[in-house]
C-alpha positions in Angstrom: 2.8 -23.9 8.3 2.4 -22.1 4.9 4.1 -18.7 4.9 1.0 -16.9 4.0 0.2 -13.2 5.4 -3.6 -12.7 6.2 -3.5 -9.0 6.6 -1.6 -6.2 7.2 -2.5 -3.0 9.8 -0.8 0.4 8.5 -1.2 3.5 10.4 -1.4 6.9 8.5 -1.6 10.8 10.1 -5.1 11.3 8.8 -7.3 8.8 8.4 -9.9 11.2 6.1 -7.1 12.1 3.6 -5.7 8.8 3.9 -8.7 7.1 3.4 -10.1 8.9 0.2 -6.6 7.8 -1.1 -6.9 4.5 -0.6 -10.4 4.2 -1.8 -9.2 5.1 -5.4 -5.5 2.6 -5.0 -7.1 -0.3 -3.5 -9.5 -1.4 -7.2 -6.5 -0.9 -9.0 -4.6 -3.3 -6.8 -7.5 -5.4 -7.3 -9.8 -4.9 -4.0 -13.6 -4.4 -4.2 -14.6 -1.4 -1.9 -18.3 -3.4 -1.6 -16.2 -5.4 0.9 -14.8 -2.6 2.9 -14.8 -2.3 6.4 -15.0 0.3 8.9 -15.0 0.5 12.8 -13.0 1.5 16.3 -11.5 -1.0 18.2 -11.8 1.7 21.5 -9.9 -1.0 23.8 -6.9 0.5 22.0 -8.2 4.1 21.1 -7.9 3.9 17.1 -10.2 3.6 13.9 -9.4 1.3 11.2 -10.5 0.9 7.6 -10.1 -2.0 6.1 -10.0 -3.4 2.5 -10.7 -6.7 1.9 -9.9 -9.1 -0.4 -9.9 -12.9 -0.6 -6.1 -13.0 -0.3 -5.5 -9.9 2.1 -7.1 -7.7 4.2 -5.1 -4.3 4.1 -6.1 -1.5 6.9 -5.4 2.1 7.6 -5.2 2.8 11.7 -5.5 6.1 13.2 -2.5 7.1 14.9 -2.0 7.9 19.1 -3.1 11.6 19.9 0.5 11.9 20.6 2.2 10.6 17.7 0.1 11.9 15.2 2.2 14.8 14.1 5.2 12.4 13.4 6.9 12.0 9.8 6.7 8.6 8.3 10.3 7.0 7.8 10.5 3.4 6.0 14.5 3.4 7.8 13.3 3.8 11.0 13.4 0.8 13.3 10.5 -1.3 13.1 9.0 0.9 10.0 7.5 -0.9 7.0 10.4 -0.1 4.4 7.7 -0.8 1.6 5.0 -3.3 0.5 5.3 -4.8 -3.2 2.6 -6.4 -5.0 3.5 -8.6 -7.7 1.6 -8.2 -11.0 1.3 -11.0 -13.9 3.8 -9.3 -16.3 5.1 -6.1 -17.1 2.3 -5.1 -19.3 0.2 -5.3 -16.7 2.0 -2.8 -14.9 2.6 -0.3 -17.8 -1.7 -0.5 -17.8 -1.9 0.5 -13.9 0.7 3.2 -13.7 -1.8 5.7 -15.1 -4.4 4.6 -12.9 -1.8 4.9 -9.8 -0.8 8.1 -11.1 -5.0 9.3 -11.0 -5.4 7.9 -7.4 -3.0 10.4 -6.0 0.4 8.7 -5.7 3.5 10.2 -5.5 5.9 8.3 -8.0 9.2 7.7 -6.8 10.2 5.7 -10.2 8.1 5.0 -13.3 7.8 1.6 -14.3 11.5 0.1 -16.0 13.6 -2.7 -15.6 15.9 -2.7 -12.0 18.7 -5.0 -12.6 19.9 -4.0 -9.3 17.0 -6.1 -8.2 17.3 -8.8 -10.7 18.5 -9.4 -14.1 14.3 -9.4 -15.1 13.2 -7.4 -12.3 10.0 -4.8 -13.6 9.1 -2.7 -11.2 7.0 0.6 -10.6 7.8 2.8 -6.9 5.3 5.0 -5.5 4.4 6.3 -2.2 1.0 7.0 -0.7 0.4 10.7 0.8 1.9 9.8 4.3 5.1 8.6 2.3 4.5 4.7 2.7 6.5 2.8 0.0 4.6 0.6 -2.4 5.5 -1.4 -5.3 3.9 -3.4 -8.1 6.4 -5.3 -9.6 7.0 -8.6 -12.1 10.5 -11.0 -12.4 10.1 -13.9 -14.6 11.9 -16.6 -12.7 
């Protein structure tokens, strides 16, 4: 097997507000909204929105009636801690951090070099309005 993911299911508080976010993130991570898909899978009481893309299929869930009040917390058990998208070079994130900025997202850290993370380790930090963790980030290896 090929470790490749084929999508990944998030689930945000409000789908309307978390929707109209994603609508303006997901072109600037590369998806085409022409290809995006929305139903209800009732079996399991929740809606899901889905962006497309050759590579990856990212989609916003409604939450449980019960559970939709909750925070998000990426240390909780069985939390995403974040999701990093690697871009071709730095550059290329210095020209999408305005248009991140425009779709909403709350920076957590502007785009720099994280030695922490690796000696050539380029990264920008920002969080979607639930607080999910992204990343777009370059290391020349």
């Amino acid at each position: 097997m090929e470790p490749i993911i084929d999508h990944i299911q998030i689930t945000v508080q409000d789908m309307e507000a978390a929707e109209a976010f994603y609508d303006k993130l997901m072109p600037v991570l590369g998806f085409d909204l022409g290809k995006k898909n929305k139903g209800r899978v009732a079996a399991h009481e929740f809606d899901v929105v889905e962006y497309v893309h050759p590579r990856l299929t990212i989609g916003i869930n409604s939450p449980r009636e019960g559970l939709r009040t909750e925070n998000v917390h990426r240390r909780r058990p069985g939390a995403l801690h974040h999701l990093a998208f690697r871009a071709d070079s730095p550059l290329a994130i210095d020209a999408l951090y305005p248009k991140v900025k425009a779709a909403g997202a709350l920076i957590v850290e502007p785009p720099r070099y994280y030695p922490q993370h690796g000696e050539r380790y380029y990264a920008l930090f920002f969080k979607d309005p639930d607080g999910i963790k992204y990343e777009i980030m370059h290391e020349e290896r």
